[in-house]
One Martini backbone bead per residue (centre of mass of N, CA, C, O) as a GRO file, in nm:
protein
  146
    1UNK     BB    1   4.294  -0.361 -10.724
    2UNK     BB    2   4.225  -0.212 -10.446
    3UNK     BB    3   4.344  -0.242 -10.115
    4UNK     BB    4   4.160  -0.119  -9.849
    5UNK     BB    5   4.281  -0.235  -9.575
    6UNK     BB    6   4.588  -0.142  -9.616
    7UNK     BB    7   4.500   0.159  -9.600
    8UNK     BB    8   4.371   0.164  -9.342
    9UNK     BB    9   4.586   0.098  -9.176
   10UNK     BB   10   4.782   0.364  -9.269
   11UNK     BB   11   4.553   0.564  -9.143
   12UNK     BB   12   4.459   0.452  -8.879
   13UNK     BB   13   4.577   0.152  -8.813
   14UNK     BB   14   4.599  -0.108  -8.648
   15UNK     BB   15   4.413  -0.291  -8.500
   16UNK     BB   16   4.300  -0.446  -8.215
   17UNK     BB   17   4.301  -0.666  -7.952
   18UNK     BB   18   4.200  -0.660  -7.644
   19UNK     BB   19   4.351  -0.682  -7.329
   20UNK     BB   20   4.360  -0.800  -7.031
   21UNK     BB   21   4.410  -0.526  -6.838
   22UNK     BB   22   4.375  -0.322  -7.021
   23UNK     BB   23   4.383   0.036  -7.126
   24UNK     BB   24   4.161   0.278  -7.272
   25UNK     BB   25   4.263   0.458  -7.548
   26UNK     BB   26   4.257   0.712  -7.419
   27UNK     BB   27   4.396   0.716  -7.190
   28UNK     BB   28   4.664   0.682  -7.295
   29UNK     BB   29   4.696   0.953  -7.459
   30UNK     BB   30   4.672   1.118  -7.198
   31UNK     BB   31   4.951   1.030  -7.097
   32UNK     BB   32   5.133   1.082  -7.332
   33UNK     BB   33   5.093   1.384  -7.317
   34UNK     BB   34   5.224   1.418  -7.037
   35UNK     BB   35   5.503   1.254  -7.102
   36UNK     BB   36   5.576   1.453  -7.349
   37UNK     BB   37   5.603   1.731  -7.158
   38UNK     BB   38   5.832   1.592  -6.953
   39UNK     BB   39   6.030   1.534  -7.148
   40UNK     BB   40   6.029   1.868  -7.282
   41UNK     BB   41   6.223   1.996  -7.051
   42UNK     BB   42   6.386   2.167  -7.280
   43UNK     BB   43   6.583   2.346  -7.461
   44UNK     BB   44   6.552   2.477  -7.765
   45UNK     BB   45   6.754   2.604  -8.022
   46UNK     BB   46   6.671   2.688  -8.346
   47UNK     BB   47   6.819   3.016  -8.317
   48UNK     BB   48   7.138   3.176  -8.305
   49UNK     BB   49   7.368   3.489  -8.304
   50UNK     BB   50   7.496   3.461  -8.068
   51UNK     BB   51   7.734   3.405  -7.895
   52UNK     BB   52   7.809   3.148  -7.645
   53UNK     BB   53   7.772   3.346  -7.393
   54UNK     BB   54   7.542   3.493  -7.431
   55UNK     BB   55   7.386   3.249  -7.490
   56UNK     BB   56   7.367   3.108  -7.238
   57UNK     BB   57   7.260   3.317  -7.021
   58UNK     BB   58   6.981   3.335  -7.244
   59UNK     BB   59   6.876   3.087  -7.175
   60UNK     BB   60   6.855   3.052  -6.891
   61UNK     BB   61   6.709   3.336  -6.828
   62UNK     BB   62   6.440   3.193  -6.975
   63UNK     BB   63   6.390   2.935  -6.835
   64UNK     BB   64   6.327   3.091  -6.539
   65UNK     BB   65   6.102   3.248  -6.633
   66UNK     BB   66   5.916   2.998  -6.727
   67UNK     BB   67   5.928   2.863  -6.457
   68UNK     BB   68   5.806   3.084  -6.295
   69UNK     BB   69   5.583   3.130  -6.498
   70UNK     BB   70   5.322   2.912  -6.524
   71UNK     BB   71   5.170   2.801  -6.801
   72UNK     BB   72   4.905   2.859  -7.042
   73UNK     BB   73   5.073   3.052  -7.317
   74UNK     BB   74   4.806   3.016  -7.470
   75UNK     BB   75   4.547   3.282  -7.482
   76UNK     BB   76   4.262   3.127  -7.594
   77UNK     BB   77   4.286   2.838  -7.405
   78UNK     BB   78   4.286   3.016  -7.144
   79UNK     BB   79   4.009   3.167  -7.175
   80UNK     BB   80   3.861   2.873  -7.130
   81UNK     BB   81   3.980   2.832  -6.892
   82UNK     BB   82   4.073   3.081  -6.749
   83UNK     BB   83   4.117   3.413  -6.730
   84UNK     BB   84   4.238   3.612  -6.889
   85UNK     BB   85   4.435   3.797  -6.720
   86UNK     BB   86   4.587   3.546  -6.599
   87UNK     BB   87   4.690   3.444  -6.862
   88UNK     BB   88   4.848   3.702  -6.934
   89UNK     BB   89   5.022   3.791  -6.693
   90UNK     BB   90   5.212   3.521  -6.773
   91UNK     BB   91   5.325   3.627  -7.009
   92UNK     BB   92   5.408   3.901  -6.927
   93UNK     BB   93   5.580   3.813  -6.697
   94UNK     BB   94   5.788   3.625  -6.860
   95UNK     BB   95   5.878   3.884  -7.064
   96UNK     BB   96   5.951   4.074  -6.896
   97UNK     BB   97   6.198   3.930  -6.740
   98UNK     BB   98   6.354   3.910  -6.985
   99UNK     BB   99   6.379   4.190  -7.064
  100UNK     BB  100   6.515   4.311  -6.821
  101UNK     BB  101   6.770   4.134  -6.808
  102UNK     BB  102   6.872   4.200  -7.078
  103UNK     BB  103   6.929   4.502  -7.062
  104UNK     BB  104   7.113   4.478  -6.855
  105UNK     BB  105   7.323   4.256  -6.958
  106UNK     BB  106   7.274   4.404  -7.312
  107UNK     BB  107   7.097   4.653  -7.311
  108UNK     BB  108   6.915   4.799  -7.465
  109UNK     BB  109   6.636   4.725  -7.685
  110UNK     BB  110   6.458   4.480  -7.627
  111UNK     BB  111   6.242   4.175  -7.707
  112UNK     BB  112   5.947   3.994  -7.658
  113UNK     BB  113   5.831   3.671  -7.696
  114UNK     BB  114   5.577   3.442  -7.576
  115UNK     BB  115   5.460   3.141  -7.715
  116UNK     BB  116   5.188   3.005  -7.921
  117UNK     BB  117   5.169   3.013  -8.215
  118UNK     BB  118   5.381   3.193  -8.381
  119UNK     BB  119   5.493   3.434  -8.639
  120UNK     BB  120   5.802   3.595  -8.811
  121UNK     BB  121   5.907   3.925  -8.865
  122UNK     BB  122   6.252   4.079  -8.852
  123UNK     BB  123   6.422   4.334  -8.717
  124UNK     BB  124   6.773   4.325  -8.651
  125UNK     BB  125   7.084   4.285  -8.473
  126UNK     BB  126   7.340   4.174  -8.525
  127UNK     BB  127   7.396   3.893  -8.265
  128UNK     BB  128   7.036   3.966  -8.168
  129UNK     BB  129   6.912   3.623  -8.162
  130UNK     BB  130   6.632   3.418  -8.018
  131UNK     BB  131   6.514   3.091  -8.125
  132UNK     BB  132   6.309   2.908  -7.892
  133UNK     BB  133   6.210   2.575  -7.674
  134UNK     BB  134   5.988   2.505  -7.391
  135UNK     BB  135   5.829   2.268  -7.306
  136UNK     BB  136   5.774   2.212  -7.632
  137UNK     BB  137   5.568   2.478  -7.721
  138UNK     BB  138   5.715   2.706  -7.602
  139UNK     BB  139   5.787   3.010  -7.748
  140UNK     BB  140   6.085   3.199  -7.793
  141UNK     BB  141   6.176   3.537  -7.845
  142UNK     BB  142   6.477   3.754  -7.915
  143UNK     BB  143   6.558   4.064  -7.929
  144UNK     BB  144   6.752   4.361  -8.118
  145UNK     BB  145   6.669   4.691  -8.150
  146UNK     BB  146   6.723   5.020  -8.244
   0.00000   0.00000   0.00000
C-alpha cells in the first residue's frame, strides 16, 4: 500500500509550520519572480557560428538595443497591460535597431526576432546566426539570409 503523504510532499512541497514575523507564502514567490529577473540580467547565448569577432560585437550590439527599449516583449501579455500599439513599437524600435546596425556593419539582408515564447525554423547563410536570451525570458534571433 503506498504512503500518499509522502507522494503529497513531493508533488506539493512539505507544508511548513509559520514561523512567527515571516512573510506570507504568496508575498515571498512575488519577491523571488522580481530577484530572479534581476539575476537574469546578462545575455546567453544559445547558439552563435559567427566568427568570435563578429560574435562579440553582435551580442554587445542586441544588449544595448534590448537595454535601450525595456518593456515587456510577449505581445499578448502586454496588450493587457497596456495598448497594443505601445507594447509592438517597444518590440519593433528593438528590432529596427539591431537589423540596421547589423546592416552597417556586416553588410545588408538582416532579419531579427525580439520576443518572448517563439520557436524557428530558418534558412540562413553559414556563419551568420545568433540565437540568445537577455533578461531571462526575452529572446533575440539575428540571421543574414541572401
Amino acid at each position: 500500500m503506498a504512503d500518499t503523504g509522502s507522494t503529497t510532499n513531493l508533488a506539493g512541497g512539505a507544508a511548513k509550520p509559520a514561523e512567527p514575523g515571516a512573510a506570507a507564502p504568496g508575498a515571498a514567490d512575488k519577491l523571488d519572480d522580481k530577484d530572479q529577473r534581476r539575476q537574469f540580467n546578462y545575455a546567453l547565448v544559445k547558439f552563435c557560428d559567427m566568427p568570435d569577432e563578429v560574435r562579440a560585437e553582435s551580442v554587445d550590439m542586441v544588449v544595448t538595443a534590448v537595454e535601450k527599449h525595456p518593456g515587456n516583449y510577449e505581445v499578448r501579455e502586454a496588450v493587457r497591460v497596456e495598448r497594443a500599439a505601445t507594447a509592438l513599437t517597444r518590440v519593433q524600435a528593438a528590432s529596427k535597431t539591431i537589423k540596421e546596425q547589423m546592416d552597417k556593419r556586416c553588410g545588408s539582408s538582416w532579419h531579427v526576432v525580439v520576443g518572448e515564447g517563439f520557436g524557428f525554423e530558418i534558412t540562413h547563410e553559414m556563419r551568420n546566426l545568433l540565437h540568445m536570451y537577455f533578461g531571462g525570458s526575452v529572446g533575440i534571433l539575428v540571421w543574414k539570409a541572401s
